[in-house]
C-alpha positions in Angstrom: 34.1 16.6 -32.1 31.3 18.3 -34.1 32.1 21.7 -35.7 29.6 24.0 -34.0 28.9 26.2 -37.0 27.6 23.3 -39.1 25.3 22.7 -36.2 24.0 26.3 -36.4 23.7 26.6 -40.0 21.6 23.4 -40.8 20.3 22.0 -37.0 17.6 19.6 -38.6 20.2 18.2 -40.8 22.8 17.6 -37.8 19.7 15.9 -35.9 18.4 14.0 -38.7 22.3 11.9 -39.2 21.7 11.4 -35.3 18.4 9.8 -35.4 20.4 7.5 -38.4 21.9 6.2 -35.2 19.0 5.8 -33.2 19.4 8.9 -31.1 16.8 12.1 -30.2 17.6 15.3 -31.4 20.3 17.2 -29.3 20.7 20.1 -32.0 18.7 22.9 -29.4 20.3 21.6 -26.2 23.6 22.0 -28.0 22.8 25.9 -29.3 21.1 26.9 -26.0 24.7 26.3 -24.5 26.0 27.9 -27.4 23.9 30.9 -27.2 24.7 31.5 -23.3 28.3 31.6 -24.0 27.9 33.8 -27.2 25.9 36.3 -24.9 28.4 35.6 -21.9 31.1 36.5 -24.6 29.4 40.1 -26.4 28.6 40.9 -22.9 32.0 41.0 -21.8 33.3 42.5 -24.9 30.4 45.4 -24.2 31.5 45.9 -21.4 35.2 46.0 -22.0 34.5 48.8 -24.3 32.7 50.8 -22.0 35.6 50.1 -19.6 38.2 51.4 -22.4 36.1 54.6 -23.4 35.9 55.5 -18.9 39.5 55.1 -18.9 40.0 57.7 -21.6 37.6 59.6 -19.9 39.4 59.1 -16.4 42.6 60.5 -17.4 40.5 64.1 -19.3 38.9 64.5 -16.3 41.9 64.7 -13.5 43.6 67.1 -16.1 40.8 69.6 -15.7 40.6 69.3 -11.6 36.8 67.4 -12.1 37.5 65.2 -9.2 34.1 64.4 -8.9 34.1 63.0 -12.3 37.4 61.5 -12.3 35.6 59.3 -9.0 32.9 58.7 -11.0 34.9 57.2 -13.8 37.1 55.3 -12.1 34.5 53.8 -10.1 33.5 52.5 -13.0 36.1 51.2 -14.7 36.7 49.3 -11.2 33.0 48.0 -12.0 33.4 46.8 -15.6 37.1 45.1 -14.9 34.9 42.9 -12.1 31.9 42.7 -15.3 34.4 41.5 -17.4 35.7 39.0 -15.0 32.7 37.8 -14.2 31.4 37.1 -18.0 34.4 35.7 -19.0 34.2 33.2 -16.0 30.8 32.5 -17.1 31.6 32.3 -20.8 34.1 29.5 -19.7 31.5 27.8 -17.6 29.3 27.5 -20.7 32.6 26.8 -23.0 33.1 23.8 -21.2 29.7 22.6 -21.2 29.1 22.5 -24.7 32.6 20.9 -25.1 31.4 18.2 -22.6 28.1 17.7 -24.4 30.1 17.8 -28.1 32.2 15.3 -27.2 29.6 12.6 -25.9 27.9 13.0 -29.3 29.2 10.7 -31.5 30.2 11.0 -35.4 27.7 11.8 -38.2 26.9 8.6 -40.7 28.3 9.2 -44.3 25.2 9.6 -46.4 26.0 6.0 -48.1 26.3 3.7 -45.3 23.0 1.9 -44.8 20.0 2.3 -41.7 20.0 -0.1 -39.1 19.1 -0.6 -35.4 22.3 -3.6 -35.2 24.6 -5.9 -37.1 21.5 -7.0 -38.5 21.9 -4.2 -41.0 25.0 -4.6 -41.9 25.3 -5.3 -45.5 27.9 -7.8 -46.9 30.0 -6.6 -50.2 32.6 -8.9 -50.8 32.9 -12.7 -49.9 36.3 -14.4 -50.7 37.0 -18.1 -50.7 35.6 -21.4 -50.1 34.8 -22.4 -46.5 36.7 -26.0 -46.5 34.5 -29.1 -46.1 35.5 -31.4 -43.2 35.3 -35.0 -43.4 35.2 -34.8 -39.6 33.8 -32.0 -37.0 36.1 -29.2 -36.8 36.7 -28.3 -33.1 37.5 -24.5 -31.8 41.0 -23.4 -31.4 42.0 -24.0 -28.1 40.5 -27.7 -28.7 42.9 -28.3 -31.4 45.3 -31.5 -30.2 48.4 -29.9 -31.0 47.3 -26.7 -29.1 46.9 -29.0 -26.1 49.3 -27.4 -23.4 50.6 -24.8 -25.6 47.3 -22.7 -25.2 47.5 -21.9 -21.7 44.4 -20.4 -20.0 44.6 -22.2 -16.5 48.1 -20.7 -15.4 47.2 -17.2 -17.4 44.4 -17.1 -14.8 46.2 -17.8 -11.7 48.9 -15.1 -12.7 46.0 -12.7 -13.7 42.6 -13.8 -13.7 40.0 -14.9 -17.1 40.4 -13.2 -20.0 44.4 -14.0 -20.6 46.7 -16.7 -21.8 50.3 -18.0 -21.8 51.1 -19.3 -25.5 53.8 -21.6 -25.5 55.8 -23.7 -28.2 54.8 -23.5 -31.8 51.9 -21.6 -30.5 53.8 -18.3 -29.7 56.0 -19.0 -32.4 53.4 -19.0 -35.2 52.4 -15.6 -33.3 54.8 -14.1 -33.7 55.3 -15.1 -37.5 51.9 -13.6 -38.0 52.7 -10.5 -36.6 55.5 -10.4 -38.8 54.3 -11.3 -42.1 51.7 -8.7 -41.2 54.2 -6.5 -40.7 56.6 -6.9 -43.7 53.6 -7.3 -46.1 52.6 -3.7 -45.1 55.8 -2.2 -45.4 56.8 -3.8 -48.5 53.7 -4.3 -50.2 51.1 -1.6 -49.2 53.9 1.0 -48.6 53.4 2.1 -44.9 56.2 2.8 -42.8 56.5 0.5 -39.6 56.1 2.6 -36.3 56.9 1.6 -32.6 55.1 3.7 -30.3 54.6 3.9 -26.0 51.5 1.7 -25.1 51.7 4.3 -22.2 49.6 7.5 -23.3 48.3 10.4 -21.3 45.0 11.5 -21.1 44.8 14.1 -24.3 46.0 11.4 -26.5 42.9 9.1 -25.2 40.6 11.9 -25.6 41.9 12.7 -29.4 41.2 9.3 -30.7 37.7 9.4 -29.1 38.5 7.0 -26.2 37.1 9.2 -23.7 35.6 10.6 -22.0 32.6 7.7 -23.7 34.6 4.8 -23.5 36.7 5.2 -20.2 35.3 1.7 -18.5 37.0 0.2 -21.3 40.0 1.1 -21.0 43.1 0.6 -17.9 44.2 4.0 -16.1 47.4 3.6 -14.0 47.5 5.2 -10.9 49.8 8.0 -12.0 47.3 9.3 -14.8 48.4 6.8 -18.1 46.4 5.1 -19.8 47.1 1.4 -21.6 46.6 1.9 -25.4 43.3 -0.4 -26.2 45.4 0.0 -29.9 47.9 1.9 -31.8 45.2 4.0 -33.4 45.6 6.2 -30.4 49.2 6.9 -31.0 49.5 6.3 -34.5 46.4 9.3 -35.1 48.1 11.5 -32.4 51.0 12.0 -33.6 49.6 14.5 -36.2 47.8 16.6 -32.5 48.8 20.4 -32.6 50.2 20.0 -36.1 49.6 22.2 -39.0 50.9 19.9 -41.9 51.5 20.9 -45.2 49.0 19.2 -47.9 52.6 17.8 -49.7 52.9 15.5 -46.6 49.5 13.6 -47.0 48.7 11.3 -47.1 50.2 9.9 -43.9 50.4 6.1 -44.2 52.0 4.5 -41.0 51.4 1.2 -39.4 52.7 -0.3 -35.6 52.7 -3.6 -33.8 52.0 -3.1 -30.4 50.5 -4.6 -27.2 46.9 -3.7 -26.6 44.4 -3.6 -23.4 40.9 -3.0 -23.0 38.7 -4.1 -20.1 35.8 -5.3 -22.3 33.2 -3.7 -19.7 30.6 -4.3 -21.9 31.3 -7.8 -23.0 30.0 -9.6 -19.8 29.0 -13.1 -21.1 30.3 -12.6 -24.6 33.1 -15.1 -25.9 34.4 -16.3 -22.3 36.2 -19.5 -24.1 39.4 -19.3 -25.7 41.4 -16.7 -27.1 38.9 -14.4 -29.0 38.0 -11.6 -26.6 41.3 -11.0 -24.1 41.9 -8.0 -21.8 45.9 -8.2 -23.3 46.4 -8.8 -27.4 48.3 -7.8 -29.8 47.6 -5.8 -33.0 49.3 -5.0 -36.3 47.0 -1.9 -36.5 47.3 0.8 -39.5 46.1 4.5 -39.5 46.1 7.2 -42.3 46.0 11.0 -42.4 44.5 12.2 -45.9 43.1 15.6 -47.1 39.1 15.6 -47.1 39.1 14.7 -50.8 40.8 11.5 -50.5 39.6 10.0 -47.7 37.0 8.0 -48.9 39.3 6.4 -51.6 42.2 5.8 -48.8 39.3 3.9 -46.7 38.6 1.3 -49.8 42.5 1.2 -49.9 43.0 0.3 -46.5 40.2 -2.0 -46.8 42.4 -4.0 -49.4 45.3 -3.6 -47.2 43.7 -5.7 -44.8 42.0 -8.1 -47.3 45.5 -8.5 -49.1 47.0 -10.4 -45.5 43.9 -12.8 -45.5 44.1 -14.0 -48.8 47.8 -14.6 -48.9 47.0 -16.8 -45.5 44.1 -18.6 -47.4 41.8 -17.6 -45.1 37.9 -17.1 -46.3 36.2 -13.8 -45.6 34.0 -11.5 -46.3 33.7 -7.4 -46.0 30.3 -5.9 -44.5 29.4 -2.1 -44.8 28.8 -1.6 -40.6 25.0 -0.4 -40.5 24.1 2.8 -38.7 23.5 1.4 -35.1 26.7 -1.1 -35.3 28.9 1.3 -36.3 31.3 3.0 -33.8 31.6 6.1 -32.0 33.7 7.8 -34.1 33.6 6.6 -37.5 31.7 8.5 -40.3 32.1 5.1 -41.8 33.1 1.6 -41.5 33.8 -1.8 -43.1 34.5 -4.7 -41.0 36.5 -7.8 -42.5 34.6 -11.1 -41.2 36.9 -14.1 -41.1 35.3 -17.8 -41.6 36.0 -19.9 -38.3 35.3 -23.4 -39.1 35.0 -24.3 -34.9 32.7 -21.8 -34.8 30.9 -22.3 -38.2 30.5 -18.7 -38.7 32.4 -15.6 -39.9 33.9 -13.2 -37.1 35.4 -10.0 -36.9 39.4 -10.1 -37.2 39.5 -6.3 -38.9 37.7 -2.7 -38.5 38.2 0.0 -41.3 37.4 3.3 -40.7 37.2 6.7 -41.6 36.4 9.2 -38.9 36.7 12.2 -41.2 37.6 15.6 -39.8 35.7 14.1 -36.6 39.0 13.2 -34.4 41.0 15.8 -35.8 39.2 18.3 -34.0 39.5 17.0 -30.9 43.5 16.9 -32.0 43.7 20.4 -33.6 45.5 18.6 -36.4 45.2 20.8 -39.6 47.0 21.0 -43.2 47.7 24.6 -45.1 46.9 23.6 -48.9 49.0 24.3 -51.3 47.0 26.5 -53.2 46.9 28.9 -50.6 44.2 29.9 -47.9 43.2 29.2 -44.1 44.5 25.5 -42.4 41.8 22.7 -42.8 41.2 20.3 -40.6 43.1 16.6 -41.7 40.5 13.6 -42.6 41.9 10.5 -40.0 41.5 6.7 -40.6 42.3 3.6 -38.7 41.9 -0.1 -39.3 43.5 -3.4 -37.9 45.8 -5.2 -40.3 45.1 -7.4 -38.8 44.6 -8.1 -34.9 47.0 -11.1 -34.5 45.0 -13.2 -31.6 42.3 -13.5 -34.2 44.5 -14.2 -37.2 46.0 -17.8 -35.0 42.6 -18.5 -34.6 42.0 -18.8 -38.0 44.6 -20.5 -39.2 44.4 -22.8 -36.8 41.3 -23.4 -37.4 40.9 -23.4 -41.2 43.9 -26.0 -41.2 43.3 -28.1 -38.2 43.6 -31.8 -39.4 41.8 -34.6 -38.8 44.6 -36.7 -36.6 44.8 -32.9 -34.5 47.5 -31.4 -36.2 47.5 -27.8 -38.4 48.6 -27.3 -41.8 49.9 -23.6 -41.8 49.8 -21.5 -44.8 52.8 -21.6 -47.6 53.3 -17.7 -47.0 54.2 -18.4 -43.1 56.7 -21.4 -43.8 59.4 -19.2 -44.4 59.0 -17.0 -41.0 58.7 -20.7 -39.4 61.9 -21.9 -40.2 60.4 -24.0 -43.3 58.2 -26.3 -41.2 54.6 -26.5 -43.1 52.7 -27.7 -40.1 52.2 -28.2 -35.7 52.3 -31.8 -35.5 49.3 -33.3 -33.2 52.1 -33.6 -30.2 52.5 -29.7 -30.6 55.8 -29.8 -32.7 56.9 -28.4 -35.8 57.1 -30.6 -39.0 
């Protein structure tokens, strides 16, 4: 949500970050709403002092016998009580219009991330590791021998259509080692605290995160009014709504492993094969509540957060600055970490960091008193995957698929796989 007064102070400015993304100026539809419900607003209060000064007036009247007066007067007090109505009801009319338009505008670009119509523009900033060189053609994921039967797309389908899978085996096992080497490295290393949160949210907690109203295709609605998280960021950054903080509490750090849904609407055609767009995934996601001041420095920390779980897997990537038309609806700005996919021979998203700055929180209302003293501010908000655990098998299998079809896993998962170092090409542990 956009903070109205900045828009009235400096309109050319607020439509000059838009047309960074690509989109017309909205600045004089937003503050002809605006005015309307200003008027709509000093109307009513007009009027509700005319009607305080006739019921003085009322009352002076009947104690001199001026009955013709006192009719008078209270005739129009009856007359500025249905004004008053009446411009209040309008004022709320308007009220809701300009929140409606406010929150289809998405968030401002910070002044250092880079023009760009798409991911064309996206500018790369770090590259770590060495892509491995294959002495044989390395094959996609789910064409890995040892994944043969354990990655199971045809009986996912019949149980629920495309777009879902049954792991099975070593598979789900080296799952759910991921998600917990994810999870302990966060906890002991990067010093977040482990959350578990519903996956069930209501309709407030999709709008604070910037989910809706935008973005509602994307996400599942039951038929009782929940929605299915599409990630934790919606309950992780949600649990500061309505909350007046005090500065001595920030930064929040917190991180969650959770289920996650989304409908990919918009993702007709797009990676139909295998595992790497899925309407059900899971996510080690992390999120962090900062004063304005140090929100810029928590996004490069987060960043390493999420860089810190690929290189202890071995896994080459590289970090790219999201140009203005790639980046999302709510972030002020974004880095995306780009993991190399051998089967693919390219480098694909497996994390988002963002900082949304005070952009979400005023959809939330959530605000910290500083300790020096003064007025509640509104808290800075940040959110990345650390890292989306679908993605993460993927690479590894991947990156250490073998020539005879089995997968060398990385040293730092032995442990959480009962010491075996690799899926045999049958699909067992060795």
């Amino acid at each position: 949500m956009h903070d109205i007064r900045l828009i009235r102070e400096n309109p050319a400015a607020f439509d000059a970050a838009l047309s960074r993304r690509g989109l017309p100026p909205m600045s004089a539809e937003v503050l002809a709403i605006d005015e309307a419900r200003r008027s709509k607003i000093l109307a009513a209060e007009t009027a509700q002092a005319a009607q305080n000064a006739a019921s003085k007036d009322v009352g002076a009247a009947k104690a001199v016998g001026n009955n013709v007066e006192f009719e008078r007067l209270r005739a129009l007090v009856a007359d500025k009580r249905a004004e008053i109505a009446r411009l209040n009801d309008e004022a709320g009319v308007e009220d809701a219009r300009l929140r409606d338009l406010l929150l289809t505008i998405p968030n401002l670009p910070h002044a250092d991330v880079p023009d760009g119509a798409d991911e064309g523009g996206n500018v790369e900033i770090i590259r770590w590791g060495n892509p491995r060189n294959f002495d044989f053609d390395p094959k996609e994921h789910f064409e890995i021998m040892a994944m043969d039967g354990l990655l199971d797309f045809a009986t996912a389908a019949k149980l629920s259509g495309s777009r879902f899978v049954i792991l099975q085996g070593a598979a789900i096992r080296l799952h759910r080692a991921l998600s917990q080497f994810m999870l302990d490295t966060h906890i002991t290393d990067h010093a977040l605290t482990e959350t578990w949160t519903p996956v069930l949210v209501k309709e407030d907690a999709m709008f604070g995160t910037n989910q809706l109203p935008k973005f509602a295709e994307d996400s599942y609605q039951t038929t009782n009014g929940w929605w299915l998280i599409p990630t934790s960021e919606v309950t992780l950054t949600n649990m500061v709504a309505g909350e007046i903080l005090d500065e001595n509490q920030l930064p929040i750090r917190r991180c969650a492993h959770t289920q996650c849904f989304r409908s990919e609407a918009g993702s007709a055609g797009k990676d139909t094969s295998g595992m790497l767009r899925q309407h059900q995934f899971e996510k080690v996601e992390m999120v962090s509540i900062t004063t304005p001041d140090q929100s810029l420095a928590e996004h490069e920390r987060m960043t390493r957060c999420a860089e810190n779980i690929l290189k202890k897997l071995e896994l080459p990537y590289r970090v790219v600055v999201l140009c203005t038309g790639d980046m999302g609806f709510g972030a002020t700005k974004t880095h995306d970490l780009e993991v190399w996919l051998p089967g693919q021979n390219t480098y694909r998203e497996i994390s988002s960091v963002s900082v949304c700055g005070d952009f979400q929180a005023r959809r939330m209302n959530a605000r910290f008193r500083p300790t020096g003293g003064g007025k509640p501010e509104y808290v800075h908000t940040l959110n990345g995957s650390g890292l989306a655990v679908g993605r993460t098998l993927i690479a590894v299998l991947e990156n250490g698929q073998q020539a005879d079809g089995s997968v060398t896993l990385p040293a730092v998962l032995h442990p959480y796989m009962g010491g075996a170092t690799r899926i045999n090409a049958d699909g067992t542990l060795g």
